[in-house]
Backbone as XML, in Angstrom:
<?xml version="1.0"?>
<chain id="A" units="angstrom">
  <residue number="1" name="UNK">
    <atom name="N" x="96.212" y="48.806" z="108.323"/>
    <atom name="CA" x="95.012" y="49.536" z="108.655"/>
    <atom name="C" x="95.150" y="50.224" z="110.017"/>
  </residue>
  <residue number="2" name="UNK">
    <atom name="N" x="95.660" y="49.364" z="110.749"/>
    <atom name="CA" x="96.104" y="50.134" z="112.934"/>
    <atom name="C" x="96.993" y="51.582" z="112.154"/>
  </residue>
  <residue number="3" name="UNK">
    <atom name="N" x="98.104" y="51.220" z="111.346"/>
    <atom name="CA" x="98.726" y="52.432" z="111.161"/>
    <atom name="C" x="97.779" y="53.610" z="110.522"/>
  </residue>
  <residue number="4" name="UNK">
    <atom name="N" x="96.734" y="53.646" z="109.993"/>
    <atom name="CA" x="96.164" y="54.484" z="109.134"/>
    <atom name="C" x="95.271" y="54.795" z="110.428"/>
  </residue>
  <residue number="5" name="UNK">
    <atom name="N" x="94.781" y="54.324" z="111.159"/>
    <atom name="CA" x="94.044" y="54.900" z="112.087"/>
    <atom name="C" x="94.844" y="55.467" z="112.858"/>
  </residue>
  <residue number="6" name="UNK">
    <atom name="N" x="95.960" y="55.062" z="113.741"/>
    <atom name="CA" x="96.897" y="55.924" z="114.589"/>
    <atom name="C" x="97.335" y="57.326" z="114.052"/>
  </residue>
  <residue number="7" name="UNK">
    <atom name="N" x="97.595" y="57.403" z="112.379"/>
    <atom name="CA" x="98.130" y="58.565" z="111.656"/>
    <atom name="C" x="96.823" y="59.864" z="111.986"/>
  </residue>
  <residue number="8" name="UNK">
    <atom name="N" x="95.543" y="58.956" z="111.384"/>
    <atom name="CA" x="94.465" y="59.803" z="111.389"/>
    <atom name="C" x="94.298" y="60.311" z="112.946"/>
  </residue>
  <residue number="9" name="UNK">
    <atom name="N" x="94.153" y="59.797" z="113.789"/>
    <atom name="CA" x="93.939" y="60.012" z="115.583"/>
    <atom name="C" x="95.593" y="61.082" z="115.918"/>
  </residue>
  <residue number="10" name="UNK">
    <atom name="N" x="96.491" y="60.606" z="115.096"/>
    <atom name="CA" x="97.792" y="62.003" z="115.527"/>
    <atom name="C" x="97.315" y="63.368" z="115.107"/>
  </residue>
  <residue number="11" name="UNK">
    <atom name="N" x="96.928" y="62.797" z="113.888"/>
    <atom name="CA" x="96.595" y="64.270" z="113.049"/>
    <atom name="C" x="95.017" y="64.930" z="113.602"/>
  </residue>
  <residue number="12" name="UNK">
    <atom name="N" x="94.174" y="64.317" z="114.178"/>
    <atom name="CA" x="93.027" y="65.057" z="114.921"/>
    <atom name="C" x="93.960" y="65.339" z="116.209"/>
  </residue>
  <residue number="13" name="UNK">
    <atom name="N" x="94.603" y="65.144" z="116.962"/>
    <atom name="CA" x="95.028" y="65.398" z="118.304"/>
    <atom name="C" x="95.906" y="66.655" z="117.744"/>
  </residue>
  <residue number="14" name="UNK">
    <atom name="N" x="96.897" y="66.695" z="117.036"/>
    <atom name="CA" x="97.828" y="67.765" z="116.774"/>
    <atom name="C" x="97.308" y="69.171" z="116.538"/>
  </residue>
  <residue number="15" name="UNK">
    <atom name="N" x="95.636" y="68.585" z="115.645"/>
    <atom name="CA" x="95.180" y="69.794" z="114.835"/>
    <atom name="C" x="95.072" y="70.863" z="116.230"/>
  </residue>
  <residue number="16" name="UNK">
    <atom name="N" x="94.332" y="70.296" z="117.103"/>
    <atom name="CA" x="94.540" y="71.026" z="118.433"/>
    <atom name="C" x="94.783" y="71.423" z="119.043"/>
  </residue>
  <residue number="17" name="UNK">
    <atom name="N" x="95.783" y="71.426" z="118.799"/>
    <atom name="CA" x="97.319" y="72.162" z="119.695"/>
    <atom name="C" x="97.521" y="73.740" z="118.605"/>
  </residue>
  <residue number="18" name="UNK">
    <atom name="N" x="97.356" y="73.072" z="117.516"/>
    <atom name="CA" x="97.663" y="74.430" z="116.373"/>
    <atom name="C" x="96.769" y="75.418" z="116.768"/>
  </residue>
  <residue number="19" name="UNK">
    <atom name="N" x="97.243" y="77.027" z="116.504"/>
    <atom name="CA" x="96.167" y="78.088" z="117.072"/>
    <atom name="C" x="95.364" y="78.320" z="115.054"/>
  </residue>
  <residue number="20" name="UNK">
    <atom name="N" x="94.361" y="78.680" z="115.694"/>
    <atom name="CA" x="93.666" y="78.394" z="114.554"/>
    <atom name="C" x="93.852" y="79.947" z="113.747"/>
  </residue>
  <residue number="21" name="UNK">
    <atom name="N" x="93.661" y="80.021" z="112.469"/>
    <atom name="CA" x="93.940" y="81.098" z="111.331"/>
    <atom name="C" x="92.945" y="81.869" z="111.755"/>
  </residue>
  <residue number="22" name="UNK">
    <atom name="N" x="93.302" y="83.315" z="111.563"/>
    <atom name="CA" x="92.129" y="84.542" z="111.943"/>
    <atom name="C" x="91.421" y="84.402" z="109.876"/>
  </residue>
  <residue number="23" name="UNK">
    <atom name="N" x="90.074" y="84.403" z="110.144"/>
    <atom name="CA" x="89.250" y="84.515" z="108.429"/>
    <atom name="C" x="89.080" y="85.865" z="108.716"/>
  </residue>
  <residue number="24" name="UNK">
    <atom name="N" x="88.106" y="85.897" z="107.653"/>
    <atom name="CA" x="87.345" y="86.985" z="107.333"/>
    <atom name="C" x="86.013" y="87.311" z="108.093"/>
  </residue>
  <residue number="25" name="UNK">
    <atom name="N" x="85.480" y="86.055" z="108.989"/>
    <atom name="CA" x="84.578" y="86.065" z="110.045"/>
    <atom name="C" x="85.050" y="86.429" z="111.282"/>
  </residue>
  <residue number="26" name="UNK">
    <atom name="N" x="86.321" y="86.226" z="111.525"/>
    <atom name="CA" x="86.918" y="86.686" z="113.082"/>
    <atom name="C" x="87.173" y="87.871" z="112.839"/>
  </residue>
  <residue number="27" name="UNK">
    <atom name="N" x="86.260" y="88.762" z="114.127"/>
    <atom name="CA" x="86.589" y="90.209" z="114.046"/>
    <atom name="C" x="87.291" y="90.411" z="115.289"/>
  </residue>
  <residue number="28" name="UNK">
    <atom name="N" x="88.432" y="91.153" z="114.398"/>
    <atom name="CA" x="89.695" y="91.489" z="115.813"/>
    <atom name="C" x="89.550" y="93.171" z="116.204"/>
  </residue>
  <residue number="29" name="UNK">
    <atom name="N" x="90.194" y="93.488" z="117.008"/>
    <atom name="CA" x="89.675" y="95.121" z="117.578"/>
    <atom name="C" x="91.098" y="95.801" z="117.039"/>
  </residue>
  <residue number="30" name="UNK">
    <atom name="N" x="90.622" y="97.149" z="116.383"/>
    <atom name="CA" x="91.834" y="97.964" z="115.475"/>
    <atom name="C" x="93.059" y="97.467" z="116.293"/>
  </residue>
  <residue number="31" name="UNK">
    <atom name="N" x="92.831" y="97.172" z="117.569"/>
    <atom name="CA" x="94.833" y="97.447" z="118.247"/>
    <atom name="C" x="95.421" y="96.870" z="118.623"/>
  </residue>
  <residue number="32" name="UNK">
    <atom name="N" x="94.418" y="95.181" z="117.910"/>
    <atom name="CA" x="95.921" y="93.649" z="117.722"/>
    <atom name="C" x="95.907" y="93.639" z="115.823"/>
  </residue>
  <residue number="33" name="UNK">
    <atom name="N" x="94.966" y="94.438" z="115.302"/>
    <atom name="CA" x="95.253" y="94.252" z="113.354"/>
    <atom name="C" x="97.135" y="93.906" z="113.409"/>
  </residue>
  <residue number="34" name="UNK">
    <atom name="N" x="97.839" y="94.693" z="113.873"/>
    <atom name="CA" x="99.528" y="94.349" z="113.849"/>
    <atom name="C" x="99.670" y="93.059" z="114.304"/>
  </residue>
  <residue number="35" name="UNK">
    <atom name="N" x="98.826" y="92.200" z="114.889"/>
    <atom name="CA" x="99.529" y="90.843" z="115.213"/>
    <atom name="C" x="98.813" y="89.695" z="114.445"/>
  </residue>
  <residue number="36" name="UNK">
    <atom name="N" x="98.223" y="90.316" z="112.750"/>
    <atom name="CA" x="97.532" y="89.412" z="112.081"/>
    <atom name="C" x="97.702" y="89.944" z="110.869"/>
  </residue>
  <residue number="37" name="UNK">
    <atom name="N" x="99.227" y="90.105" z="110.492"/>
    <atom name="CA" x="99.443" y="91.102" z="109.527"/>
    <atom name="C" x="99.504" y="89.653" z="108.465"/>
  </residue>
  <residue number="38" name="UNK">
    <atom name="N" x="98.959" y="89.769" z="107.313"/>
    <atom name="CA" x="99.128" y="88.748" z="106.101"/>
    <atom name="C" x="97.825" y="87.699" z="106.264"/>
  </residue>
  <residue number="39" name="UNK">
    <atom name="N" x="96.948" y="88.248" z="106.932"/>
    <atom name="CA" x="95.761" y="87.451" z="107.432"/>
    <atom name="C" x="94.471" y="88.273" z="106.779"/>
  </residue>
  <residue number="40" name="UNK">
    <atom name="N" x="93.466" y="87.454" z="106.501"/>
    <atom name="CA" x="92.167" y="88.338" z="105.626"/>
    <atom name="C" x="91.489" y="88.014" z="107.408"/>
  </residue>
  <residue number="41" name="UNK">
    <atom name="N" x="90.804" y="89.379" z="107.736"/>
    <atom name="CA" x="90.529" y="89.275" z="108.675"/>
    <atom name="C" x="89.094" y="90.630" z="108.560"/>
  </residue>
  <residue number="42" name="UNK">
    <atom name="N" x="88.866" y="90.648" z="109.886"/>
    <atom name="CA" x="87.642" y="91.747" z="109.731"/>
    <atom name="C" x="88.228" y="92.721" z="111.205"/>
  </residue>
  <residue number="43" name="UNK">
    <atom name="N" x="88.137" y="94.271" z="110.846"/>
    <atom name="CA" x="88.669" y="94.559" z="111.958"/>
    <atom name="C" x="87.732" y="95.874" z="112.310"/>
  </residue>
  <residue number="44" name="UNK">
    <atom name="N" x="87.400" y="96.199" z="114.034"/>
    <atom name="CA" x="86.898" y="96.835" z="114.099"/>
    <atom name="C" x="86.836" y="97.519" z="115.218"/>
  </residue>
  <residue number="45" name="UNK">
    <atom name="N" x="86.664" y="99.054" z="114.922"/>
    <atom name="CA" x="87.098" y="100.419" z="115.929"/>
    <atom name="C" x="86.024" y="101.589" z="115.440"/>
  </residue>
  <residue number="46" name="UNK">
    <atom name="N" x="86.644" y="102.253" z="116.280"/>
    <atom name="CA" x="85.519" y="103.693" z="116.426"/>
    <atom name="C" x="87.035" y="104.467" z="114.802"/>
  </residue>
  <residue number="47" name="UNK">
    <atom name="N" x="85.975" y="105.035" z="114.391"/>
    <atom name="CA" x="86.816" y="106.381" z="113.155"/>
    <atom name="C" x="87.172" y="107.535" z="113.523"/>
  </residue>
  <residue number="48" name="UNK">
    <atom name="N" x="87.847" y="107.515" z="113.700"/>
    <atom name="CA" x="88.490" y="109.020" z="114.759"/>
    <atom name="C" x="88.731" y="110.125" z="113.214"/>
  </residue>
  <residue number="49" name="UNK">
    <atom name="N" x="89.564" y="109.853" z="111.684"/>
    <atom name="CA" x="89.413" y="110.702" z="111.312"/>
    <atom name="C" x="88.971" y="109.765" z="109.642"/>
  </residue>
  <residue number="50" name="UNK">
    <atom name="N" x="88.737" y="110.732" z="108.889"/>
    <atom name="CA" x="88.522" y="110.162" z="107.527"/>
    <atom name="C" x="88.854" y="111.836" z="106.580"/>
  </residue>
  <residue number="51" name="UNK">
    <atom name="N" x="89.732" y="111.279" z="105.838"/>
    <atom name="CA" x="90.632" y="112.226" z="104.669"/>
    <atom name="C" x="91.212" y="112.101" z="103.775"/>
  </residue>
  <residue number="52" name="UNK">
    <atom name="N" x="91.491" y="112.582" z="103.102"/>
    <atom name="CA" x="91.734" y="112.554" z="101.230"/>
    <atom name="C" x="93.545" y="113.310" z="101.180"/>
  </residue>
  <residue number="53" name="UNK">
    <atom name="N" x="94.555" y="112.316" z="100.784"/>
    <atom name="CA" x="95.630" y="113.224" z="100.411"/>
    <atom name="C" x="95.916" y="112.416" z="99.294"/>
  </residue>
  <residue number="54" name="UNK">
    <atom name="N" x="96.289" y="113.445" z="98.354"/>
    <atom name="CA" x="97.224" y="113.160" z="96.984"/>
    <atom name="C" x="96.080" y="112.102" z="96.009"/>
  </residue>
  <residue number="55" name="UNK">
    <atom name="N" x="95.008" y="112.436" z="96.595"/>
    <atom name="CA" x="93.749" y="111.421" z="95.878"/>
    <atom name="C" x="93.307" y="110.265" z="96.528"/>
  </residue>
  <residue number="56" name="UNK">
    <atom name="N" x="94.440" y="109.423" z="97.662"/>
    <atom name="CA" x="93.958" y="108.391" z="98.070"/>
    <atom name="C" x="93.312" y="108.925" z="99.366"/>
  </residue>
  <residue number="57" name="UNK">
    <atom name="N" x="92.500" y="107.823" z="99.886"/>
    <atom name="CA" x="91.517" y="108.495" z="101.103"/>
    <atom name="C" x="91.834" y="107.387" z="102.081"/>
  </residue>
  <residue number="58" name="UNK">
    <atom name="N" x="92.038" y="107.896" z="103.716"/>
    <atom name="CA" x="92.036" y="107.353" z="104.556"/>
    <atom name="C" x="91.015" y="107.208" z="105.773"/>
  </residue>
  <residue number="59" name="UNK">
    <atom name="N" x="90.738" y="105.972" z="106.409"/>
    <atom name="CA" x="89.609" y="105.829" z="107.356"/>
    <atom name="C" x="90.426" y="105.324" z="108.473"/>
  </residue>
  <residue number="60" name="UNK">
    <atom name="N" x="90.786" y="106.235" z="109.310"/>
    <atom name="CA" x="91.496" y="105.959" z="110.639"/>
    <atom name="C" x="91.012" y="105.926" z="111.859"/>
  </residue>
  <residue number="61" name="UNK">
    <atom name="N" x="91.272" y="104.612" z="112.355"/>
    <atom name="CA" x="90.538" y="104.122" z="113.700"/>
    <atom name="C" x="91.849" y="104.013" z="115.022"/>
  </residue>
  <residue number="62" name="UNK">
    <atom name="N" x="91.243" y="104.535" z="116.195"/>
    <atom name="CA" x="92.351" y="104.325" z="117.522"/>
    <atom name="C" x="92.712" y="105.543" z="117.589"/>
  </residue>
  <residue number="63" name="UNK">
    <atom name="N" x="92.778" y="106.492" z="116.919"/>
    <atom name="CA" x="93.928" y="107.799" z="116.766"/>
    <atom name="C" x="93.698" y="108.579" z="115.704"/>
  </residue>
  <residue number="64" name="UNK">
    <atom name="N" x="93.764" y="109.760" z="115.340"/>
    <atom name="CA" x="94.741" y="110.686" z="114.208"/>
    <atom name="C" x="96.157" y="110.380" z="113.817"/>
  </residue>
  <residue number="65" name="UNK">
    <atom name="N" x="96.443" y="110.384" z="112.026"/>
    <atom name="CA" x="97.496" y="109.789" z="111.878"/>
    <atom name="C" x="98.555" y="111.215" z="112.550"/>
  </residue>
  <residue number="66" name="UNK">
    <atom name="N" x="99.694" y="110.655" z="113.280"/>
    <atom name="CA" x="100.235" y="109.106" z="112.930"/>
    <atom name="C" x="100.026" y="108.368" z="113.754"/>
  </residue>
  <residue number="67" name="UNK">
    <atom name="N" x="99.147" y="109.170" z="115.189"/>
    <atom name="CA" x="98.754" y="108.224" z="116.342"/>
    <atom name="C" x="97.913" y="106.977" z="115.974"/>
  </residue>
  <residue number="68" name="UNK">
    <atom name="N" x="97.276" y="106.494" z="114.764"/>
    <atom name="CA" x="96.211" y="105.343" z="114.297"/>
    <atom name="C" x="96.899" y="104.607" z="114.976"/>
  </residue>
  <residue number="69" name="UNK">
    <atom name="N" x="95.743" y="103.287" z="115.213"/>
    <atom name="CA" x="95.948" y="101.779" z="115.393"/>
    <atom name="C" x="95.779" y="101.161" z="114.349"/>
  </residue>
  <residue number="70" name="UNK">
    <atom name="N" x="95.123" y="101.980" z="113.417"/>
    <atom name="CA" x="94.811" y="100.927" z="111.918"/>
    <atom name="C" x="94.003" y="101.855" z="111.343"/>
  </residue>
  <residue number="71" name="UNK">
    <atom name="N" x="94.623" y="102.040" z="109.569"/>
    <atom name="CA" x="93.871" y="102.510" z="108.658"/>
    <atom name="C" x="93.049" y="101.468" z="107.690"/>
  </residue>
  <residue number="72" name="UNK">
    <atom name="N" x="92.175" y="102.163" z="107.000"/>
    <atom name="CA" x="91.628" y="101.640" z="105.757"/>
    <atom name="C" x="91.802" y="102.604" z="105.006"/>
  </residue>
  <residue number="73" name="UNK">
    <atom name="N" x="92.954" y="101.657" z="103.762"/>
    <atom name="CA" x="93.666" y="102.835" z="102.940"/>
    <atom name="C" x="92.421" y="102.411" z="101.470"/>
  </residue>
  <residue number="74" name="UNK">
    <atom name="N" x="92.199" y="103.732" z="100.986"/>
    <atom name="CA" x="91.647" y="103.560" z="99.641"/>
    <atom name="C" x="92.365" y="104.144" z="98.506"/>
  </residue>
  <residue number="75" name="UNK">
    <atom name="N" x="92.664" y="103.263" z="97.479"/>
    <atom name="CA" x="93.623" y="104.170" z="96.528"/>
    <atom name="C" x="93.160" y="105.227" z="94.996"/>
  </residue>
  <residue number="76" name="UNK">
    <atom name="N" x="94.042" y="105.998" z="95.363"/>
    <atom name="CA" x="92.897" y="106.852" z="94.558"/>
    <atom name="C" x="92.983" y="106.149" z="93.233"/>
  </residue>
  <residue number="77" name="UNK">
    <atom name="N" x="93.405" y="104.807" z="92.694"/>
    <atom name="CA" x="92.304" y="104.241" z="91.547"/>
    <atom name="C" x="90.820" y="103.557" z="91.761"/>
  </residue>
  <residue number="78" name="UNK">
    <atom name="N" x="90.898" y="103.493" z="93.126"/>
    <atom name="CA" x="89.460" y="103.106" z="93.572"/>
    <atom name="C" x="88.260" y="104.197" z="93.061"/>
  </residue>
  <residue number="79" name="UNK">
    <atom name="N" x="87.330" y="103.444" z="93.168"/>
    <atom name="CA" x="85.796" y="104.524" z="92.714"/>
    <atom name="C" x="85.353" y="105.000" z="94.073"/>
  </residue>
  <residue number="80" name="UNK">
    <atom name="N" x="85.797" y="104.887" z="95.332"/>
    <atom name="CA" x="85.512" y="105.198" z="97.028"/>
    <atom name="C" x="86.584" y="106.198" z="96.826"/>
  </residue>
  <residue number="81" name="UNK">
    <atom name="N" x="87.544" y="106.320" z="96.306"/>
    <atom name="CA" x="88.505" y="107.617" z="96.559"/>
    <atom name="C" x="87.695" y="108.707" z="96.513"/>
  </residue>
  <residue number="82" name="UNK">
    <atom name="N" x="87.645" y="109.568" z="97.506"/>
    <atom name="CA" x="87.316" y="110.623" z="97.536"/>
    <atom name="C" x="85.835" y="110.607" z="97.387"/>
  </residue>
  <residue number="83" name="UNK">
    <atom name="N" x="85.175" y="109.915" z="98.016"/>
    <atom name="CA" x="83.650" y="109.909" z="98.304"/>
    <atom name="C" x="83.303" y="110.536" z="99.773"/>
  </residue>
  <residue number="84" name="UNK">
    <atom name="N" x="82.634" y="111.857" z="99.211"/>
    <atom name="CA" x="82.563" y="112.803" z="100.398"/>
    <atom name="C" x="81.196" y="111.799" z="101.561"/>
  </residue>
  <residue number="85" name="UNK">
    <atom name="N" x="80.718" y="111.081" z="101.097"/>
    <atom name="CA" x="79.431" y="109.741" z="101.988"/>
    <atom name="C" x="80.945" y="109.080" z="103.240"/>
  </residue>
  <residue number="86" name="UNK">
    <atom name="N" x="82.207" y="108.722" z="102.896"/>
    <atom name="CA" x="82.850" y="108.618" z="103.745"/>
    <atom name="C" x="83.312" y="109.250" z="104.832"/>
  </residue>
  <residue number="87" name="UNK">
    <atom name="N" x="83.093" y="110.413" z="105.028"/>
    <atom name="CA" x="83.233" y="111.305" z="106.250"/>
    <atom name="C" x="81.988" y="111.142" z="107.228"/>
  </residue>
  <residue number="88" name="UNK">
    <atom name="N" x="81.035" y="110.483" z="106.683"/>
    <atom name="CA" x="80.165" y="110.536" z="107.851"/>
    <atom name="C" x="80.177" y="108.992" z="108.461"/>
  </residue>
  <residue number="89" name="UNK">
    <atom name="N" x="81.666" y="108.708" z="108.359"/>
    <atom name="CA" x="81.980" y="107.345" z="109.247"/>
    <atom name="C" x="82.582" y="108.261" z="110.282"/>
  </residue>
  <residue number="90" name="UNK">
    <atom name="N" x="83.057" y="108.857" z="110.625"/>
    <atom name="CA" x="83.632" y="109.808" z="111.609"/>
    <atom name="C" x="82.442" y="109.214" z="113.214"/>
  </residue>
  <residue number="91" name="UNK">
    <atom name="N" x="83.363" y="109.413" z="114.132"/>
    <atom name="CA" x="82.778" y="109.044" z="115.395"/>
    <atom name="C" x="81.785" y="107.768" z="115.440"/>
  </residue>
  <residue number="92" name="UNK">
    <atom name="N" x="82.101" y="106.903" z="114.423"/>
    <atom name="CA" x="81.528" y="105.533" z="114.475"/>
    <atom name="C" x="82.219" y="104.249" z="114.515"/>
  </residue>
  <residue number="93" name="UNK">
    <atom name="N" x="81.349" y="103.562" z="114.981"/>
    <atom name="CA" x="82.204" y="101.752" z="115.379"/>
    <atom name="C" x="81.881" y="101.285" z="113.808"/>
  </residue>
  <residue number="94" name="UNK">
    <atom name="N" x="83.105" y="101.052" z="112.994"/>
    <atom name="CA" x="83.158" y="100.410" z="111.792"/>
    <atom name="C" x="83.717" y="98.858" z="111.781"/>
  </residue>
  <residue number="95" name="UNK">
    <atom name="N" x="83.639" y="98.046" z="110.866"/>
    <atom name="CA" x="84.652" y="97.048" z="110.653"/>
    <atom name="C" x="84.856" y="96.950" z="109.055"/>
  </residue>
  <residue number="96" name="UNK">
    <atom name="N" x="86.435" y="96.817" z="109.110"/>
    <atom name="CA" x="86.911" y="96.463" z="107.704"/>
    <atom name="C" x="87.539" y="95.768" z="107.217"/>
  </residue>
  <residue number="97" name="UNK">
    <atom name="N" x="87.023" y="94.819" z="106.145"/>
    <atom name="CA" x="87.627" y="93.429" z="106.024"/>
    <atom name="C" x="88.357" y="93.645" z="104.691"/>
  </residue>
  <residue number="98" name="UNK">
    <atom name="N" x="89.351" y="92.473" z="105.078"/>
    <atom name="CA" x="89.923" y="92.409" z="103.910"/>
    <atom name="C" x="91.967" y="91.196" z="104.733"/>
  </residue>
  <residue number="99" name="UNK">
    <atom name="N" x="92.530" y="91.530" z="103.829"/>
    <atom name="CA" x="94.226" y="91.455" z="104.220"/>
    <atom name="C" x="94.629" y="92.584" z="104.804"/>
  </residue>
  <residue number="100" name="UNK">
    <atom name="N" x="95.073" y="92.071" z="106.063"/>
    <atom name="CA" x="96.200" y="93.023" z="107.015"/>
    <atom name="C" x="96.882" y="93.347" z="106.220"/>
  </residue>
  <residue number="101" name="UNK">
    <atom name="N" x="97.819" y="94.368" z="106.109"/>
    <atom name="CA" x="99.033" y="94.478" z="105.671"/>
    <atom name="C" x="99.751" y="95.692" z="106.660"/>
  </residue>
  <residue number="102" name="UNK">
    <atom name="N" x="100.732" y="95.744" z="106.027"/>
    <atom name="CA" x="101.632" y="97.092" z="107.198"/>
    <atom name="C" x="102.200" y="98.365" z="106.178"/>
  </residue>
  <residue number="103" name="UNK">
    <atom name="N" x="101.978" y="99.268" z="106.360"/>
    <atom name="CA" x="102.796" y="100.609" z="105.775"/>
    <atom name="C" x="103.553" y="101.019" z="106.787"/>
  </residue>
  <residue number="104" name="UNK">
    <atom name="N" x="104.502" y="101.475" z="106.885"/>
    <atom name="CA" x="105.586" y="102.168" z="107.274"/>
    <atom name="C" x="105.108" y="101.800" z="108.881"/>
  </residue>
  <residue number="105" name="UNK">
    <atom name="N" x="105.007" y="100.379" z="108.625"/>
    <atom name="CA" x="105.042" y="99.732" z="110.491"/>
    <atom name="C" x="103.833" y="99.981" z="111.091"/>
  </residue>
  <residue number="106" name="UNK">
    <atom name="N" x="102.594" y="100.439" z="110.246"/>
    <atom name="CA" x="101.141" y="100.368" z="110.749"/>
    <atom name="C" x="100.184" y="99.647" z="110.186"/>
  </residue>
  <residue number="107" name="UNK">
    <atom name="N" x="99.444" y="98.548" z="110.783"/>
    <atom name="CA" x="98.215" y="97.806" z="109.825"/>
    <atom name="C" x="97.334" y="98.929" z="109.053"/>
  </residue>
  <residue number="108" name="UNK">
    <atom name="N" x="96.707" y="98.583" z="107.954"/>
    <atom name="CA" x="95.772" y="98.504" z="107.196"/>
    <atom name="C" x="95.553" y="97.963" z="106.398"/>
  </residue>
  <residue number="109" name="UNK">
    <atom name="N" x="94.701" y="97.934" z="105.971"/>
    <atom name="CA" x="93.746" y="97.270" z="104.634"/>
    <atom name="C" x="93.224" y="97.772" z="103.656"/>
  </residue>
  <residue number="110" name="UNK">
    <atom name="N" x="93.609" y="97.476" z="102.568"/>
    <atom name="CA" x="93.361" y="97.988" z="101.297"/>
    <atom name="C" x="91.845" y="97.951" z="100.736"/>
  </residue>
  <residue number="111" name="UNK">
    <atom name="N" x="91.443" y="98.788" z="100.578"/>
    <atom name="CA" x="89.773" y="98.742" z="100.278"/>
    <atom name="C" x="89.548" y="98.937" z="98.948"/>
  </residue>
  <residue number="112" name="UNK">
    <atom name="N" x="89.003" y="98.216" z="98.376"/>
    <atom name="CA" x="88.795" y="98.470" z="96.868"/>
    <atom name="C" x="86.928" y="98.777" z="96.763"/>
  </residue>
  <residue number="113" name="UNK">
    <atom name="N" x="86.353" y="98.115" z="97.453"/>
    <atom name="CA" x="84.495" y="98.504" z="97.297"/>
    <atom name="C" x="84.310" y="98.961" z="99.003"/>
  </residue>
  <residue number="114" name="UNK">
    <atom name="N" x="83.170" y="99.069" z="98.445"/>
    <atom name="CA" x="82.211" y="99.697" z="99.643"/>
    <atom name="C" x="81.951" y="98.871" z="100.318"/>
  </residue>
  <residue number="115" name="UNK">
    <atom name="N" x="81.902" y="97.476" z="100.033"/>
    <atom name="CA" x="80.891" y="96.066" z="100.539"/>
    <atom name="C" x="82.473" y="95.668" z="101.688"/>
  </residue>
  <residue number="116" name="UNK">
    <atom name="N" x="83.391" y="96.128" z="101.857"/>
    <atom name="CA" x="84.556" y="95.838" z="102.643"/>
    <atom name="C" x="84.204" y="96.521" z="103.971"/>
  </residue>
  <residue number="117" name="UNK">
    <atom name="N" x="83.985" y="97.863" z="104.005"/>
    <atom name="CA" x="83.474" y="98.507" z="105.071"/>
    <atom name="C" x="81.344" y="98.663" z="105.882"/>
  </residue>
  <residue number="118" name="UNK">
    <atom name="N" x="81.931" y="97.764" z="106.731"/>
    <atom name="CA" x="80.538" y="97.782" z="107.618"/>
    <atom name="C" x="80.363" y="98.802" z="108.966"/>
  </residue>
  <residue number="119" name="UNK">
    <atom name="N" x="79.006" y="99.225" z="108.661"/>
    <atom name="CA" x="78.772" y="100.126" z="110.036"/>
    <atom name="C" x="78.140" y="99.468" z="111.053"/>
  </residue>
  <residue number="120" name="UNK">
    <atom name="N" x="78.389" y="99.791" z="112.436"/>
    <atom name="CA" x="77.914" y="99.137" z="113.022"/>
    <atom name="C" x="76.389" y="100.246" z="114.237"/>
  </residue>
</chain>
């Protein structure tokens, strides 16, 4: 029984030391999204541009691509592809949740609904 309590008292002391997982409640700012890549997280910046190529639509915060700190990519099988209501995120503080991921060495997040992107 001493051993089952010492195990339990290692394992509360250790948990502590561990840095804790970014959720979907921790909102990080567009220009650490790269240091929480594979993490469901909530992220949030001003929209510098929002645009439509080849059908999929992008919501870019920090910069104009390729200067972004982080997109929210929508693919044009989404029903948000190409929803002209998305341009009037332009010059606003958004957050968008979902999984980090990286394209060609830049975070974003894949948006499939509307309920992913919040205005603030």
């Amino acid at each position: 029984m001493k051993a089952l309590g010492r195990s339990w008292l290692l394992i509360v002391f250790l948990s502590g030391w561990l840095p804790a997982p970014v959720t979907a409640q921790t909102v990080i700012p567009d220009t650490e999204a790269a240091q929480h890549v594979g993490q469901k997280a909530t992220v949030e910046g001003v929209v510098v541009a929002v645009f439509t190529s080849k059908g999929s639509t992008f919501i870019d915060l920090g910069g104009e691509y390729p200067h972004q700190t982080f997109t929210g990519w929508i693919p044009k099988d989404s029903p948000l592809a190409g929803d002209v209501s998305l341009e009037a995120l332009e010059r606003k503080k958004v957050r968008i949740t979902g999984t980090i991921g990286l394209y060609k060495g830049e975070p974003e997040i894949k948006i499939m609904s509307k309920s992913q992107i919040e205005e603030e």
